[in-house]
Every structure is written in C-alpha cells, then in structure tokens.
N, CA and C atoms of all chains as a GROMACS GRO file, in nm:
protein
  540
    1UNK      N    1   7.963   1.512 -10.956
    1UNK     CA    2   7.934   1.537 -11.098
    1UNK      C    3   8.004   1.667 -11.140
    2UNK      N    4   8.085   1.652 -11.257
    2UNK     CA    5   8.099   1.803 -11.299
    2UNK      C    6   8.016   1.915 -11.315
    3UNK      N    7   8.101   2.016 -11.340
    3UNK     CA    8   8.013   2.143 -11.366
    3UNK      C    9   7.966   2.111 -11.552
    4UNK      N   10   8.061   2.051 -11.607
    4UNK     CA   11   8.029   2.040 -11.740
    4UNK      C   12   7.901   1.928 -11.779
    5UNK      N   13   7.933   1.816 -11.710
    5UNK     CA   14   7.801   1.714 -11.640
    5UNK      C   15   7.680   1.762 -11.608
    6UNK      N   16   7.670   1.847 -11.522
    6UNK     CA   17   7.596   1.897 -11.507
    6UNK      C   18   7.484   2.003 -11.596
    7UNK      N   19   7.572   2.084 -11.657
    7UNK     CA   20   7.520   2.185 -11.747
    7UNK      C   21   7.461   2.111 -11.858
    8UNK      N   22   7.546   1.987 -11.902
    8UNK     CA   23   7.464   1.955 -12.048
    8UNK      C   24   7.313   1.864 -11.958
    9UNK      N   25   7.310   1.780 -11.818
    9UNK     CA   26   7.187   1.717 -11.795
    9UNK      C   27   7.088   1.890 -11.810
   10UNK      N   28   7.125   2.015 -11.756
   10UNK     CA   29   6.985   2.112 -11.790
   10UNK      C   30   6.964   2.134 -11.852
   11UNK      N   31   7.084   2.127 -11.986
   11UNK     CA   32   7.045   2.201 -12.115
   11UNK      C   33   6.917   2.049 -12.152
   12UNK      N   34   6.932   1.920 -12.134
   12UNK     CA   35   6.882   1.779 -12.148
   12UNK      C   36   6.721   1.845 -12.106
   13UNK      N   37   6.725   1.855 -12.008
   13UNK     CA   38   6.588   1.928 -11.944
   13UNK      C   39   6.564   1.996 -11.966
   14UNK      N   40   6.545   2.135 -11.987
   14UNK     CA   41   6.487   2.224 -12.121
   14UNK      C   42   6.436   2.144 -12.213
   15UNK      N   43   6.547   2.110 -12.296
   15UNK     CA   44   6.453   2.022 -12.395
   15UNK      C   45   6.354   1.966 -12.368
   16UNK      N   46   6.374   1.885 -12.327
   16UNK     CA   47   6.284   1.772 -12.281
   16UNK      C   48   6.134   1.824 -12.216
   17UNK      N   49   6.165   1.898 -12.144
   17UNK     CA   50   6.088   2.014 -12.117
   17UNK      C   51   5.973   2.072 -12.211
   18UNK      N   52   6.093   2.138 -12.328
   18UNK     CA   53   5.999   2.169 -12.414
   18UNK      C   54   5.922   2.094 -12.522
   19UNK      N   55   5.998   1.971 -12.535
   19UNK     CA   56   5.903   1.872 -12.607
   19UNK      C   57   5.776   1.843 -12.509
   20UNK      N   58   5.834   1.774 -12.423
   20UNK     CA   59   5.684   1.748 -12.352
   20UNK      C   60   5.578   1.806 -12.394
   21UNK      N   61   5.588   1.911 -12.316
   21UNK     CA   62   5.486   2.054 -12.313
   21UNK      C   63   5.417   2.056 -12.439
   22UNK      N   64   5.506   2.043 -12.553
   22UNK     CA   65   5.456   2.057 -12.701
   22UNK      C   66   5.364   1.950 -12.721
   23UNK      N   67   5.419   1.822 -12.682
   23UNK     CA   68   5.309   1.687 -12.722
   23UNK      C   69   5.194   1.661 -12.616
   24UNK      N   70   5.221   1.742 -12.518
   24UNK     CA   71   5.126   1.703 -12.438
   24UNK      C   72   5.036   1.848 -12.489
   25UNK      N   73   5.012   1.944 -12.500
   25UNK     CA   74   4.955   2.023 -12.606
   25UNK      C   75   4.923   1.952 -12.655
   26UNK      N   76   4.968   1.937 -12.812
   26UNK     CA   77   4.914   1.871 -12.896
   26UNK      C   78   4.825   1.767 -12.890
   27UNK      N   79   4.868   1.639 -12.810
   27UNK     CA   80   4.790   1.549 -12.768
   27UNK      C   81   4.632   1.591 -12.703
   28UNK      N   82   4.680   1.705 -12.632
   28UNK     CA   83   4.542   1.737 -12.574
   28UNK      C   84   4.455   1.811 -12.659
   29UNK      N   85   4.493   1.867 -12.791
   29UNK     CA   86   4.402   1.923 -12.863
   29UNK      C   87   4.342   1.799 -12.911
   30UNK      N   88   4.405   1.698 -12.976
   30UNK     CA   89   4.322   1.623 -13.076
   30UNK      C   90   4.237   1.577 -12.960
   31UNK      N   91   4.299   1.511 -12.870
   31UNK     CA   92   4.163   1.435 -12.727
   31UNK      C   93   4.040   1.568 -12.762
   32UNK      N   94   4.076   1.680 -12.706
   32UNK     CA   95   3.967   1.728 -12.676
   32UNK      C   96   3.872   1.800 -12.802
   33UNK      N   97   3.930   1.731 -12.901
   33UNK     CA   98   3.867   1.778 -13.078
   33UNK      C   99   3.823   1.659 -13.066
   34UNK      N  100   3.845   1.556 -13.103
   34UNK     CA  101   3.814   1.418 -13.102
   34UNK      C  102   3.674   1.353 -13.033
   35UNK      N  103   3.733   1.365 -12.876
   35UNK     CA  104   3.622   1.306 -12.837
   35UNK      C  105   3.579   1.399 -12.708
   36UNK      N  106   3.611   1.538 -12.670
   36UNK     CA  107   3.530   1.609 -12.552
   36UNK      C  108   3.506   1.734 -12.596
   37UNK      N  109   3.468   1.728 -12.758
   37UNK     CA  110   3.339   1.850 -12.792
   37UNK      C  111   3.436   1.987 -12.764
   38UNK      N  112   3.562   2.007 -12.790
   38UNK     CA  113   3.685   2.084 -12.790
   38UNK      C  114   3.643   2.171 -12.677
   39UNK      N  115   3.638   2.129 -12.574
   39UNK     CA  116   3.632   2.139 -12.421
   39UNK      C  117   3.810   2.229 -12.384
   40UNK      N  118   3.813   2.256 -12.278
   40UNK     CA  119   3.964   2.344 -12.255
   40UNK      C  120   4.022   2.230 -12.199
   41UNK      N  121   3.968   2.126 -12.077
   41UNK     CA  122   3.990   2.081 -11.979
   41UNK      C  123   4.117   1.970 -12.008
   42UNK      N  124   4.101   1.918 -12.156
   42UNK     CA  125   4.198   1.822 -12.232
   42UNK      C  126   4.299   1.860 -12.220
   43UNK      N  127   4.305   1.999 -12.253
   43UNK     CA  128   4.445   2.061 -12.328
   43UNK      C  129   4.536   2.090 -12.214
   44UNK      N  130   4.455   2.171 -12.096
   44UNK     CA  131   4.530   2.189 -12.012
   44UNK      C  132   4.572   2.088 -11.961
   45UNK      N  133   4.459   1.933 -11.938
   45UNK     CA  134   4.526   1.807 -11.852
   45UNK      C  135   4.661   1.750 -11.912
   46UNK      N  136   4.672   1.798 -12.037
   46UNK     CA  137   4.765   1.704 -12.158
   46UNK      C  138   4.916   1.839 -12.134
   47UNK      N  139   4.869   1.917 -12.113
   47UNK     CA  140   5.018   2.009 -12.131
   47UNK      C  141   5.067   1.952 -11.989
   48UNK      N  142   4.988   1.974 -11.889
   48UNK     CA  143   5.011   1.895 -11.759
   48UNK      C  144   5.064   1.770 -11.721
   49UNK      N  145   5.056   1.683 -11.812
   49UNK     CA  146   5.072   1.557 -11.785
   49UNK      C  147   5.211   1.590 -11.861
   50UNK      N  148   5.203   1.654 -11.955
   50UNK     CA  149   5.360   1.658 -12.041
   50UNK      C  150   5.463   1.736 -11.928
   51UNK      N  151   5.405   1.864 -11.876
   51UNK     CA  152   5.528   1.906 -11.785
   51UNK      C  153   5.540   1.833 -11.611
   52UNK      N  154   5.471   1.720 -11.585
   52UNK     CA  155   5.518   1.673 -11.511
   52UNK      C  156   5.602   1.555 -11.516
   53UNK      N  157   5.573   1.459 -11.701
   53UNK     CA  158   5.671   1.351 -11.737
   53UNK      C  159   5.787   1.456 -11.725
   54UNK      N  160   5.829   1.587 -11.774
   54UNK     CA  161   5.921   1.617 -11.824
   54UNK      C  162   6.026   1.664 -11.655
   55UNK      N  163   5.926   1.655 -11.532
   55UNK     CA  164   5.983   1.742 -11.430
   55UNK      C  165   6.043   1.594 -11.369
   56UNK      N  166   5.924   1.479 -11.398
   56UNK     CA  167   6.028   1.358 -11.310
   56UNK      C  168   6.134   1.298 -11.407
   57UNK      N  169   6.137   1.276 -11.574
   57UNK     CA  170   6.262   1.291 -11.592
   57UNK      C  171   6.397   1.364 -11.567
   58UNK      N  172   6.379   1.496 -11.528
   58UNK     CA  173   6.482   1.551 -11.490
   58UNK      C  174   6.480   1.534 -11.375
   59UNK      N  175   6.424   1.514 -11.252
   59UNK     CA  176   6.491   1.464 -11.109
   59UNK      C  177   6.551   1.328 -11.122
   60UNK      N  178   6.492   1.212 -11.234
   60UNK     CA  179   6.572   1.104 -11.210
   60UNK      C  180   6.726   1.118 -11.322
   61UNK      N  181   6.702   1.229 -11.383
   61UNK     CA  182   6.852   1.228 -11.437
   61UNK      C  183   6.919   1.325 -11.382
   62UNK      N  184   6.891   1.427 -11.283
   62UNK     CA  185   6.937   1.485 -11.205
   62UNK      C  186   7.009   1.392 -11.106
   63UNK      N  187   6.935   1.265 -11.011
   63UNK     CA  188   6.963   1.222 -10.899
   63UNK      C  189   7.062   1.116 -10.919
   64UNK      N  190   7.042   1.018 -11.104
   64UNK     CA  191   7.103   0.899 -11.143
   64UNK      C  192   7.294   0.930 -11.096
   65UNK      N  193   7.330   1.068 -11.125
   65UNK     CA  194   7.447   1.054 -11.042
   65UNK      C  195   7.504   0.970 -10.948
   66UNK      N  196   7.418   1.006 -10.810
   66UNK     CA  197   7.420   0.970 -10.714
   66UNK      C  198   7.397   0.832 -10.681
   67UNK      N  199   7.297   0.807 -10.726
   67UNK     CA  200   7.212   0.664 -10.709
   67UNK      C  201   7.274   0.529 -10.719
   68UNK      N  202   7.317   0.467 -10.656
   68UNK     CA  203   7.414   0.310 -10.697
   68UNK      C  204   7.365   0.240 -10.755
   69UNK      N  205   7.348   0.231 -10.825
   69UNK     CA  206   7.317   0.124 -10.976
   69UNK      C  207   7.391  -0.040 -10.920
   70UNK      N  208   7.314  -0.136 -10.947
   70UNK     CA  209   7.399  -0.227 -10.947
   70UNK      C  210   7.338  -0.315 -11.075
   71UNK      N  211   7.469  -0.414 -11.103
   71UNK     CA  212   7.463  -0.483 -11.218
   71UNK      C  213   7.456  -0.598 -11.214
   72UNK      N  214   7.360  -0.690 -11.213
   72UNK     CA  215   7.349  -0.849 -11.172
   72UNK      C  216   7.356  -0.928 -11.272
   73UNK      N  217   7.491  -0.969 -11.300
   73UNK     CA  218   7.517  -1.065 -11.395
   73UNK      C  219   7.368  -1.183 -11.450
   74UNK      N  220   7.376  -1.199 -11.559
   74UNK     CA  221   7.259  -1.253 -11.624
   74UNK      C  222   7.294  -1.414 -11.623
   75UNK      N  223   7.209  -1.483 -11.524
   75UNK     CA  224   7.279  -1.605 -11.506
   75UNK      C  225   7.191  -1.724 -11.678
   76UNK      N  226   7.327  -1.753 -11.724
   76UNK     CA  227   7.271  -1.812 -11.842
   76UNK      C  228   7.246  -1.959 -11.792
   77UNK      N  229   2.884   0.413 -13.401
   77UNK     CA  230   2.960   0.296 -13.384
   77UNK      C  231   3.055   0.371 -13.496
   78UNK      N  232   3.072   0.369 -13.583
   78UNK     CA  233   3.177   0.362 -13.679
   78UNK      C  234   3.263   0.487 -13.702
   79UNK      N  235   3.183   0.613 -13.651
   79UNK     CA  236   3.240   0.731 -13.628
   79UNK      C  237   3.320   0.717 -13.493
   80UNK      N  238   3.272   0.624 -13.392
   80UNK     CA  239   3.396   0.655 -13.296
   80UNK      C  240   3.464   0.548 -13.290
   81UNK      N  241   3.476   0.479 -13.354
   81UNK     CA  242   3.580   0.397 -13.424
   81UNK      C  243   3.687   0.481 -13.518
   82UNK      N  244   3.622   0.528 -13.563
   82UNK     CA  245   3.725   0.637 -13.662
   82UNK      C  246   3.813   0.733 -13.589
   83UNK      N  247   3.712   0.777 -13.433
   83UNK     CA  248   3.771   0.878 -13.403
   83UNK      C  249   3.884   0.792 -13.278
   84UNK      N  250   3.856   0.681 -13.261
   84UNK     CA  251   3.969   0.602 -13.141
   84UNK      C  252   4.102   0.606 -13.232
   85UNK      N  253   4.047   0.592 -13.381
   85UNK     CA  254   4.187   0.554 -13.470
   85UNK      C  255   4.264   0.648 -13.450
   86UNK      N  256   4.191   0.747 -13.492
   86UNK     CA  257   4.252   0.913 -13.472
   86UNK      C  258   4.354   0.957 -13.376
   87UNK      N  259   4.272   0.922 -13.247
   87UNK     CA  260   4.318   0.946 -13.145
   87UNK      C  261   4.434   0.852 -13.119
   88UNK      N  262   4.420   0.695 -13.091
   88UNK     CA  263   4.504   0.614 -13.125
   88UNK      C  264   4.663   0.645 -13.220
   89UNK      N  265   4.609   0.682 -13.340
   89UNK     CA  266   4.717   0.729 -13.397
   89UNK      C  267   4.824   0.822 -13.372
   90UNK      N  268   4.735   0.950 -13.302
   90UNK     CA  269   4.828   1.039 -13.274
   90UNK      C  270   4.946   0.993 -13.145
   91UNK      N  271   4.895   0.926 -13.044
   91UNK     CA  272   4.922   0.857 -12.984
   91UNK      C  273   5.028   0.786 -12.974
   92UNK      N  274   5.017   0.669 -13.102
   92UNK     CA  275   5.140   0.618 -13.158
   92UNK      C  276   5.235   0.698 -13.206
   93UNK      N  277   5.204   0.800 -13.270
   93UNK     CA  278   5.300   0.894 -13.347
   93UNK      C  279   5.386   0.888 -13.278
   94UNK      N  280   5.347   0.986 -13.148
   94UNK     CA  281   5.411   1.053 -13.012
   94UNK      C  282   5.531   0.984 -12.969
   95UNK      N  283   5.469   0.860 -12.933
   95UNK     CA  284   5.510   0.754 -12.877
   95UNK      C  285   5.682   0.677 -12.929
   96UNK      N  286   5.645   0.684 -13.030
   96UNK     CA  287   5.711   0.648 -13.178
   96UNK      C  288   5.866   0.685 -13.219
   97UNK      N  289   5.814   0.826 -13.184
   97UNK     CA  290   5.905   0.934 -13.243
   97UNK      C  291   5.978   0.961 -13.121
   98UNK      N  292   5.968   0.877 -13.014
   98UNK     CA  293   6.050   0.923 -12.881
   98UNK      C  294   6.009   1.076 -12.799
   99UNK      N  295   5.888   1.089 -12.832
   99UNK     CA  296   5.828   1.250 -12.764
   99UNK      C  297   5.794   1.181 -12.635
  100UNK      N  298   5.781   1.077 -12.592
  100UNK     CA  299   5.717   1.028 -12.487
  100UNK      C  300   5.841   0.971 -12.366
  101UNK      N  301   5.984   0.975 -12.395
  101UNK     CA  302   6.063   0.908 -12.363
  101UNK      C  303   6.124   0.984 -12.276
  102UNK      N  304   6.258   0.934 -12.217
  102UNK     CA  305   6.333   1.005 -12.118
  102UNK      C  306   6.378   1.117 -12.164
  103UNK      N  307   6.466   1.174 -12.102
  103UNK     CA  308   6.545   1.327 -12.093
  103UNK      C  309   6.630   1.302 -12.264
  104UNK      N  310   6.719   1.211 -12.276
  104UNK     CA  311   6.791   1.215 -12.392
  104UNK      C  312   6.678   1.178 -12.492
  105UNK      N  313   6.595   1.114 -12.500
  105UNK     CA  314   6.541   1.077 -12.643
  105UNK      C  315   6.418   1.230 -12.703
  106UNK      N  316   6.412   1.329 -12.545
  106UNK     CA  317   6.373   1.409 -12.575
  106UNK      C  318   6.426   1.493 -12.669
  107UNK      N  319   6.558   1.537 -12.634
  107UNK     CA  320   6.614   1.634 -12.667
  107UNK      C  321   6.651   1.537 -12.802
  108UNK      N  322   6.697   1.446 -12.813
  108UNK     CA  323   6.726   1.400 -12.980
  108UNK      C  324   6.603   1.465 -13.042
  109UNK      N  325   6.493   1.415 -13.006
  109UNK     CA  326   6.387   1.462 -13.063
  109UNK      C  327   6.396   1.581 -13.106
  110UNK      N  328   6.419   1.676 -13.015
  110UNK     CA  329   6.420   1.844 -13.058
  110UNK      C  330   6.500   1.872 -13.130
  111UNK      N  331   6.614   1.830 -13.122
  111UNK     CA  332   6.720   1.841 -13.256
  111UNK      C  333   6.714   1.816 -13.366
  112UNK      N  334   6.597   1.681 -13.426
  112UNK     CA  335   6.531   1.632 -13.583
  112UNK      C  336   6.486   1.746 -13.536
  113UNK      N  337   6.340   1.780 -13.445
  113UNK     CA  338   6.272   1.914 -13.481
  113UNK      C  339   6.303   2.044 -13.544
  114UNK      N  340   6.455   2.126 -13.504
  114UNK     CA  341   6.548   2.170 -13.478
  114UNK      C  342   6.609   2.136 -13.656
  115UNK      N  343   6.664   2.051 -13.672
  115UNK     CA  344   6.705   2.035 -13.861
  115UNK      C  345   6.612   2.021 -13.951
  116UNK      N  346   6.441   2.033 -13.927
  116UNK     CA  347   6.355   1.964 -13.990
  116UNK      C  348   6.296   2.112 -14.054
  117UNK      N  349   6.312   2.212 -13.962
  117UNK     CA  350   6.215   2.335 -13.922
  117UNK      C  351   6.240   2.428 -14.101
  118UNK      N  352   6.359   2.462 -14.084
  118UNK     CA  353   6.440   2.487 -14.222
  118UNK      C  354   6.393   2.474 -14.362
  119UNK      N  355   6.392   2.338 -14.377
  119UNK     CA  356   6.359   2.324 -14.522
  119UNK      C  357   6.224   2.330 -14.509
  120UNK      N  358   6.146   2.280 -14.408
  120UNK     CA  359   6.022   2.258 -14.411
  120UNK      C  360   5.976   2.391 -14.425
  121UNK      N  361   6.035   2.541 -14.384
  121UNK     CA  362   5.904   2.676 -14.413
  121UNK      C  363   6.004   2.724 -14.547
  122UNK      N  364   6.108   2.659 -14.598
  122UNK     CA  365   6.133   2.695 -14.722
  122UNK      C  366   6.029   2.671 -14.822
  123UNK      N  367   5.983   2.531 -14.821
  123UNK     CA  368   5.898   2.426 -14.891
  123UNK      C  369   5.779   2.504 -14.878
  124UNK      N  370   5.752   2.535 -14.758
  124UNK     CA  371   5.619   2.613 -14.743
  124UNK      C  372   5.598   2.760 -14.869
  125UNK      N  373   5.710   2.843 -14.823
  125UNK     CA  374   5.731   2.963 -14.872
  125UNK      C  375   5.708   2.916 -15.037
  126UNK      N  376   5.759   2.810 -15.124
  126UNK     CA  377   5.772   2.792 -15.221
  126UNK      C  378   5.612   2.756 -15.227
  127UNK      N  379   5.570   2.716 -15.179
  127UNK     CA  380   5.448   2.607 -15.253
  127UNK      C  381   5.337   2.774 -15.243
  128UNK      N  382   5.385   2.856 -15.141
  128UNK     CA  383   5.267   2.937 -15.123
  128UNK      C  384   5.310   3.049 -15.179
  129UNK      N  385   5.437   3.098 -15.253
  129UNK     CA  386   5.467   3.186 -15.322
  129UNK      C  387   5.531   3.314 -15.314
  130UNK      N  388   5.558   3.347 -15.116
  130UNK     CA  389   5.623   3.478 -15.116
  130UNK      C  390   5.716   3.394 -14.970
  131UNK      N  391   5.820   3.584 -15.000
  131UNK     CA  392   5.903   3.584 -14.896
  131UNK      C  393   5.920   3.612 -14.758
  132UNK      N  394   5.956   3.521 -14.665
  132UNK     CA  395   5.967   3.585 -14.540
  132UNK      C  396   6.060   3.643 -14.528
  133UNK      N  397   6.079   3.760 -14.454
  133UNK     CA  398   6.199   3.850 -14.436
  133UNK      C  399   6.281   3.753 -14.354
  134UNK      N  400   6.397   3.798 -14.417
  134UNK     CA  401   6.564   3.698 -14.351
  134UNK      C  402   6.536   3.760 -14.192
  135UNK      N  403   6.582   3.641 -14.132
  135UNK     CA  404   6.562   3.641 -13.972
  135UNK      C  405   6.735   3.746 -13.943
  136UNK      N  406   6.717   3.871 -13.861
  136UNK     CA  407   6.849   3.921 -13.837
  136UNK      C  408   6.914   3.859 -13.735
  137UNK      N  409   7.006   3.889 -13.779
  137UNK     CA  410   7.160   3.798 -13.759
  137UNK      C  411   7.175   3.846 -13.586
  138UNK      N  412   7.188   3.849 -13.484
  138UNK     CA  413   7.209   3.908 -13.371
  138UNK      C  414   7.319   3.811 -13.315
  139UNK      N  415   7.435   3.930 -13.267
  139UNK     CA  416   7.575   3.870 -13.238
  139UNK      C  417   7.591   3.839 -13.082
  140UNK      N  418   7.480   3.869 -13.017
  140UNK     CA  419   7.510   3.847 -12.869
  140UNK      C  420   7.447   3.722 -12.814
  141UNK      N  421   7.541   3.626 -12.765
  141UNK     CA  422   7.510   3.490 -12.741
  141UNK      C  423   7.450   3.503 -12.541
  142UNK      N  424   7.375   3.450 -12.517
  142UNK     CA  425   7.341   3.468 -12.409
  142UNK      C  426   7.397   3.366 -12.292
  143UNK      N  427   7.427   3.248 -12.360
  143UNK     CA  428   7.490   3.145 -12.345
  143UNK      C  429   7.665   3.194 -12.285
  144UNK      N  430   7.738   3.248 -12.404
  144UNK     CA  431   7.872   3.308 -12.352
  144UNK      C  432   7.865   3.444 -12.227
  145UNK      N  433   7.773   3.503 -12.225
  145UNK     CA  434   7.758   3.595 -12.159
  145UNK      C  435   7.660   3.590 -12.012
  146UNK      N  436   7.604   3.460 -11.990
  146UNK     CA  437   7.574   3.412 -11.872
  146UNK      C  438   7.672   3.460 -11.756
  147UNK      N  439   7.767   3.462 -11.731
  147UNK     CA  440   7.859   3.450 -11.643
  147UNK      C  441   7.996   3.593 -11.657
  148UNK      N  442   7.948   3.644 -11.738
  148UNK     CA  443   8.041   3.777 -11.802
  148UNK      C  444   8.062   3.857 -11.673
  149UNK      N  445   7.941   3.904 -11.611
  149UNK     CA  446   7.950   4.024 -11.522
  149UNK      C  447   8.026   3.934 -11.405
  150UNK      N  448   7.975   3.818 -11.357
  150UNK     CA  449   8.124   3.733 -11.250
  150UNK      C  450   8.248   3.748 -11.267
  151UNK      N  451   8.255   3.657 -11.437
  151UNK     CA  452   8.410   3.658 -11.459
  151UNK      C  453   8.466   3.819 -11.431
  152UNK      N  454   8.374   3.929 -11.494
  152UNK     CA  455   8.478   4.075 -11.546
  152UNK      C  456   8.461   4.107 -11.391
  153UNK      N  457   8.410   4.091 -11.346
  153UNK     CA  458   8.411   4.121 -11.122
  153UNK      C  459   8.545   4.145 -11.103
  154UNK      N  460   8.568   3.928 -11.096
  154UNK     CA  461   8.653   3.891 -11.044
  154UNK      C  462   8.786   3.911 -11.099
  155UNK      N  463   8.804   3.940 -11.211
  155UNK     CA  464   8.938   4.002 -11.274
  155UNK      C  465   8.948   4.130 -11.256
  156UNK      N  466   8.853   4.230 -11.222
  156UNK     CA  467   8.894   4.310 -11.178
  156UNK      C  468   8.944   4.335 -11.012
  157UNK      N  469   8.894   4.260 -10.964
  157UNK     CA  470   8.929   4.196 -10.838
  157UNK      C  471   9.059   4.186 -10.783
  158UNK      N  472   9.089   4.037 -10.943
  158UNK     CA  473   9.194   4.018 -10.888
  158UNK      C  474   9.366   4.140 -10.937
  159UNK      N  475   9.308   4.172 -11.008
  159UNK     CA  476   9.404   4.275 -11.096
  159UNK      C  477   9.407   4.381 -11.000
  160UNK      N  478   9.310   4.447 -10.911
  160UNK     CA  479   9.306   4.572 -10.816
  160UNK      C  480   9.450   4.579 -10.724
  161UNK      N  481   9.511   4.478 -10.685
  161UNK     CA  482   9.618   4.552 -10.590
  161UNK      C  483   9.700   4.606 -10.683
  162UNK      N  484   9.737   4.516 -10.799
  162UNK     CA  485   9.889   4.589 -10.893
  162UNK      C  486   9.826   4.704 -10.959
  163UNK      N  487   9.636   4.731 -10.998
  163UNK     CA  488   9.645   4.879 -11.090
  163UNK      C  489   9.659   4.980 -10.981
  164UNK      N  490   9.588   4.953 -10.819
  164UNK     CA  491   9.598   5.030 -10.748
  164UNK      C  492   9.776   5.050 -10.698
  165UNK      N  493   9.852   5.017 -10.709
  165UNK     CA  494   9.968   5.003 -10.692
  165UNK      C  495  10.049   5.120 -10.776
  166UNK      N  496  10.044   5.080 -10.907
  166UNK     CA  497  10.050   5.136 -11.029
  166UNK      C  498   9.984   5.299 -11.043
  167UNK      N  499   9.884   5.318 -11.006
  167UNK     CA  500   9.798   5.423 -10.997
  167UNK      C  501   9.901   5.548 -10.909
  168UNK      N  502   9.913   5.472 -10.753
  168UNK     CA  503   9.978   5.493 -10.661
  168UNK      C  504  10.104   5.561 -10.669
  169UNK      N  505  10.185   5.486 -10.816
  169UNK     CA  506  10.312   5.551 -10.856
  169UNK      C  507  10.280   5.642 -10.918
  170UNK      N  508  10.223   5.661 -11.008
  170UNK     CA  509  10.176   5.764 -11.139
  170UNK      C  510  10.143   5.860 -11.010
  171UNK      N  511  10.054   5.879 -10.924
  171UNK     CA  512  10.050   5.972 -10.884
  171UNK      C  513  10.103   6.069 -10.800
  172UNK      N  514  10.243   5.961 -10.693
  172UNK     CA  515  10.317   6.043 -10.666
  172UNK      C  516  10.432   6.091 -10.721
  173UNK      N  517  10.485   6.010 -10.886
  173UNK     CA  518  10.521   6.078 -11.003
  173UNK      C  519  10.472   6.233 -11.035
  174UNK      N  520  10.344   6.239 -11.040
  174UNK     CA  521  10.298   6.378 -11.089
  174UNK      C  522  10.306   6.495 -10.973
  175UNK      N  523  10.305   6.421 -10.829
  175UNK     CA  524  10.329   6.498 -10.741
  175UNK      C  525  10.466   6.532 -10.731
  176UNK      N  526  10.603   6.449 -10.730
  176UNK     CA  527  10.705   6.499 -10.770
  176UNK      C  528  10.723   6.586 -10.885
  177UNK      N  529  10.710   6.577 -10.942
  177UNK     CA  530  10.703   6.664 -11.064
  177UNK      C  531  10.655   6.771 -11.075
  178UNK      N  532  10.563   6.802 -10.966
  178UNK     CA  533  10.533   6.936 -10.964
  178UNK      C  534  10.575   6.996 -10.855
  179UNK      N  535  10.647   6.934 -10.747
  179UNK     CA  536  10.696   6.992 -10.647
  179UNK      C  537  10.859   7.044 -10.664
  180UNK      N  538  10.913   6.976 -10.841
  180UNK     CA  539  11.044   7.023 -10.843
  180UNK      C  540  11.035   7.138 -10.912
   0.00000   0.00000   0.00000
C-alpha cells in the first residue's frame, strides 16, 4: 500500500472515529433520558460501543489491503 | 402503556436517524458524514447568531498548518545532512582563505 494510501485510510479513521464517538454519545443520552432515569451507565455504554464500531472499522480497512478478495461470478 | 410507546418511538427514531444518515456505517460513509457535518456547521451558527441577535467574535486566522509541518523537523534534519559535506567543505576554504590572508 502506499504511503499516500495509507495516510488518507487514517485521516478515514479519525473521522470515523470521531463520528462514532459523537453518535454513540448522543445515542446514549437519549437511551439513558428515555428509558434509564438519566443514569451515566447509557452514555458511557453508547460512546463505547461507538469507539469500538469505529476501532474494528479501521482494522478491517486497515487489513482490506492485504486480504484476497475473491469475485464469484453470479451464475444467471 | 402509551408513554412508553412514545418513548420506544423516541428512541426508535433517534436510532433511525443515526442509522440513516450513514453515522452507523463503515470508515468512508463515516467520514462523508463528517464532511455534510463539516459544510453544515457554518450557516447553521450564522442562522443561529441571526435568530438570537449578536455577534460571535471572527474565529483568528492562524497560519501554521500542522498537517504541512508534521514532518518539517525530519525533512530540515535530513537536508541538512545531506548538504553538510559541501557547507563543511566550503567553510573549510573560507577559512584557510582567512588564514592565508593573514599570514601574508
């Protein structure tokens, strides 16, 4: 993979990164406004759940480089 | 019954939003995402500023990119690096120039 390849998949991750984080926040406020009596336990599970979608998207677009893809013709 | 019906909608909804808008998606539909976020941000605390009546002070302008300058202190290393035999070379003449010169 290039160095240029490369740099734009982290700049990809950051982002992604920081969206997560943001919706999984968010998400976890309304859960825990909603329906657990605005409890902490939501917010933190929901930022959590956002920065770990955001950590296995970037290992599988980190690794998709590598990975052999194959393409199985679509038998009509 | 009907209040947490209201509140599944709620919840439900936000949900969909998320979902929707590609906040929930891979690495690229993230970052698209942040980029509407990113062109949206703008007009939207203009709109704000207007509807609520005063000014925010202009954000200052700062010229140092952190991005171009990641790698500055490597690159200026290694050019000095590589430039060291000819200034030391150069140096080398100038100075036994000045030593001739004072020995005539």
């Amino acid at each position: 993979m290039s160095e240029k390849e490369l740099g734009q998949k982290w700049d990809r991750c950051l982002a992604d990164c920081a969206v997560k984080f943001g919706t999984g926040l968010g998400l976890g406020i309304v859960f825990s406004v909603v329906f657990f009596k605005r409890r902490t336990w939501p917010i933190v599970f929901g930022t959590g759940l956002g920065l770990g979608m955001a950590y296995s998207n970037c290992q599988n677009d980190l690794r998709s480089h590598y990975v052999l893809q194959s393409k199985v013709a679509k038998e009509q | 019954m009907p209040l947490f019906a209201t509140k599944l909608t709620l919840a439900g909804g936000a949900l969909y939003v998320a979902y929707d808008s590609g906040l929930l998606g891979n690495g690229k539909e993230g970052s698209v995402a942040l980029g509407r976020a990113k062109d949206a941000f703008p007009p939207a605390v203009e709109e704000w500023m207007k509807y609520f009546g005063f000014q925010l002070p202009a954000t200052p302008k700062i010229e140092f990119s952190p991005l171009d300058a990641w790698n500055s202190g490597v690159q200026k290393s290694f050019h000095a690096l590589s430039v060291a035999p000819s200034t030391a070379s150069d140096y080398t003449k100038q100075g036994l120039q000045y030593v001739k010169d004072l020995t005539k």
